[in-house]
N, C-alpha and C positions, 0 to 999 in steps of 0.2 A: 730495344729498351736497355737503357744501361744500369747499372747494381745497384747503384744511390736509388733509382726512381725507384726500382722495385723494390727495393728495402723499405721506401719511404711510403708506398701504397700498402706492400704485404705487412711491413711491422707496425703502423698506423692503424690497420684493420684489426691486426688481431690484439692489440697493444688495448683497444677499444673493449675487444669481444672477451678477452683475458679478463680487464681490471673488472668490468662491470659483474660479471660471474662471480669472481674474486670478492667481491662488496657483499653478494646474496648470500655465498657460502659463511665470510666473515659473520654477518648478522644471525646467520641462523646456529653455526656455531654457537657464538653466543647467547643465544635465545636458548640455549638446548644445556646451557650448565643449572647445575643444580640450584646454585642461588636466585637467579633468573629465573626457572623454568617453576618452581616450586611453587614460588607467591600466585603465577597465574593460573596454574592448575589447583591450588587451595581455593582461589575465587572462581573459578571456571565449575569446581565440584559440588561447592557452597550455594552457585544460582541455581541448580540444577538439583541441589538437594533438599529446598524447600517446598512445604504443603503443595502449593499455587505451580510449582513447577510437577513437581509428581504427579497432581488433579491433571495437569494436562498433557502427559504423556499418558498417561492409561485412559484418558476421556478420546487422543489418537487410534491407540490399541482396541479400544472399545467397539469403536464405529456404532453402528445401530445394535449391537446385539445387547441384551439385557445382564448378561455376566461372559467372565471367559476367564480360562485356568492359566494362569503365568508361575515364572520360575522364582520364589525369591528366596533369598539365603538358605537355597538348596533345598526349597524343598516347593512343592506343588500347592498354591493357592487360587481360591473361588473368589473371583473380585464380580463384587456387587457394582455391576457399571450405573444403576439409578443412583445409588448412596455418593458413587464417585462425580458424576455429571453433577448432582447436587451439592456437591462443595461440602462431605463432608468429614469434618478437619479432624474429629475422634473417630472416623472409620478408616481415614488413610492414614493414622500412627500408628492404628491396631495393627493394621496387615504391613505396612512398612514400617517400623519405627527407630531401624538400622541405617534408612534413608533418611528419614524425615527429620532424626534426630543427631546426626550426624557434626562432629563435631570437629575443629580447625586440627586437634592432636593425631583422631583416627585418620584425616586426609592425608595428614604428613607422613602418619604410619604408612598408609595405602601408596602415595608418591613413592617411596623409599622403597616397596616391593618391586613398584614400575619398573623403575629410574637405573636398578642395583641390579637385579636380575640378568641369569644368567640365560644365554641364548647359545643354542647349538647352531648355528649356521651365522655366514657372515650377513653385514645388516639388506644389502642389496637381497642375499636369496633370500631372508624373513622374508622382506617385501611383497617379493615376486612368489611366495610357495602363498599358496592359495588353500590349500589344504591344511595348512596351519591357520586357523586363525586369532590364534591367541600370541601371535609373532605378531599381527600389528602394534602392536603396546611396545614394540622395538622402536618404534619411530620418536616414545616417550623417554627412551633409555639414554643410557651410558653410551650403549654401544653406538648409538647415531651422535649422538657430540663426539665421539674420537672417529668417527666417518668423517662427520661434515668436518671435523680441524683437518684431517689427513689432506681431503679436497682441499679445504679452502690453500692451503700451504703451498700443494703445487700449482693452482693457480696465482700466485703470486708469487712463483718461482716465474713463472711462464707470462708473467705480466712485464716481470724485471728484466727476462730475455730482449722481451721484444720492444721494450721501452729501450735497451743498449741497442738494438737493430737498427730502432727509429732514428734515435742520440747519432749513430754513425754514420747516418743515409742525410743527415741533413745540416747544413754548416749557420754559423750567426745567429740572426734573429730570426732566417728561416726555421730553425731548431727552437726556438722559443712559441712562433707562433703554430708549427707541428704539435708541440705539446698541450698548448694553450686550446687548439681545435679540438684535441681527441679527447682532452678534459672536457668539452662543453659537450662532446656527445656523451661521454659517459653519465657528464653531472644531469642530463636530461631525463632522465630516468624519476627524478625527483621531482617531478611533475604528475611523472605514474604513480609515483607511492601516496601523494598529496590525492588524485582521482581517487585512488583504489581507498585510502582509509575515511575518504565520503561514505564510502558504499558500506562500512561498518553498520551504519545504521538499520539493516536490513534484517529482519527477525532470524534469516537461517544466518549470519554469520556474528549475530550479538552475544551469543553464548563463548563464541572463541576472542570475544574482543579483547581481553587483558593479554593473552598470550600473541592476537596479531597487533595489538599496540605497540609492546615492545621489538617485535621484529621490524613493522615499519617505522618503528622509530627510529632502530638504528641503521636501517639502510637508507633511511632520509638525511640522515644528518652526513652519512660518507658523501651520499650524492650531491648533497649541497655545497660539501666542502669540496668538491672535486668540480663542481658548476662556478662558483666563484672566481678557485684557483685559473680556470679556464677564460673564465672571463675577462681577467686580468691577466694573464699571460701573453692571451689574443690583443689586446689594445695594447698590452704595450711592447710586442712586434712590431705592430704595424706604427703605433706612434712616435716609440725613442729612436730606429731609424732614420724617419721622415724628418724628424726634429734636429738631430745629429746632424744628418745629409743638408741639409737645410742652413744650418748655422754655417757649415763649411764653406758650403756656394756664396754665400751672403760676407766671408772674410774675404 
């Protein structure tokens, strides 16, 4: 096998496996800045901090028992599960009304502790230490937006490598239509994000929908524009050729 062909299999592949990584890191990046990330956890905190929503995490927590002792703003309370099961809406302000009552200035207070906060280890060991668990709220931070940009950056360091690998391994419109195919795989992906934000509708992931909207939105809109671009790249490989060749033979 000669350099061209394996350039043009090995930098096609990973040219593939690079950009579409590249696209995910890119999106979540961006989903993870503060201007982005804010508005969806204000409405994310907002559905979840209504009567109707509280009624039915503690009617969860309850199960059959008639009352049970929970934590709330530090300190130890007797939650009446009849009064709660029965929907009713001046005994769950009484005992939560820090919850219930809760308003768009305090969320943004609350984000800005998240978001700003400082973390003794890097964001991968938050993750991974288990033993911490007030290191997940890393994932809502600062420190995970200069992750994912660090990521997304070198992959598309390593997208561009192998994009010149591909560019070198392949001559003419065989180089157009190389680019034009590896675009149509990447842009296929946008068929996945189109499936996956069907399945939004699903009671466990409707609560995270404002913040997965915006993530699949913008990894939809790379995909699409990398599906197109491919799409046209590929046709018109194989067309202005045939076209060219064509007119020649015919003078």
């Amino acid at each position: 096998m000669n350099l061209k062909k394996l350039g043009k299999g090995a930098g096609g592949t990973f040219f593939v496996i690079f950009l579409s990584i590249a696209i995910v890191m890119v999106s979540l990046s961006s989903a993870t800045q503060p201007e982005t990330l804010k508005p969806a956890f204000v409405s994310i905190v907002s559905s979840l901090s209504t009567p109707e929503a509280v009624q039915e995490s503690l009617i969860d927590m309850c199960g059959d028992q008639t009352s049970i002792a929970v934590t709330l703003q530090d300190k130890q309370t007797i939650i009446d599960c009849e009064k709660v099961k029965n929907g009713d809406e001046d005994y769950l302000s009484s005992i939560i009304p820090d919850v219930v009552e809760i308003n768009e200035e305090q969320i943004n207070e609350q984000f800005d502790q998240i978001y700003y906060a400082e973390y003794d280890c890097d964001f991968i060991d938050c993750i991974l230490d288990s033993e911490k668990g007030n290191n997940m709220q890393v994932i809502f931070s600062q420190k995970a937006a200069q992750f994912l940009g660090e990521m997304a950056n070198i992959l598309i360091i390593l997208s561009i490598v192998t994009a010149v690998i591909l560019f070198f391994s392949t001559e003419g419109w065989g180089r157009v239509k190389a680019f034009g195919i590896s675009f149509i795989f990447v842009g296929i992906s946008y068929f996945v994000i189109i499936i996956s934000q069907n399945s939004l509708s699903s009671a466990e992931l409707s609560v995270a929908k404002p913040l997965l909207d915006v993530l699949l939105g913008s990894m939809s809109l790379y995909y699409l524009v990398f599906l197109i671009l491919g799409i046209a790249l590929t046709i018109a490989g194989y067309v202005v050729p045939r076209s060219y060749y064509g007119k020649k033979v015919s003078k």
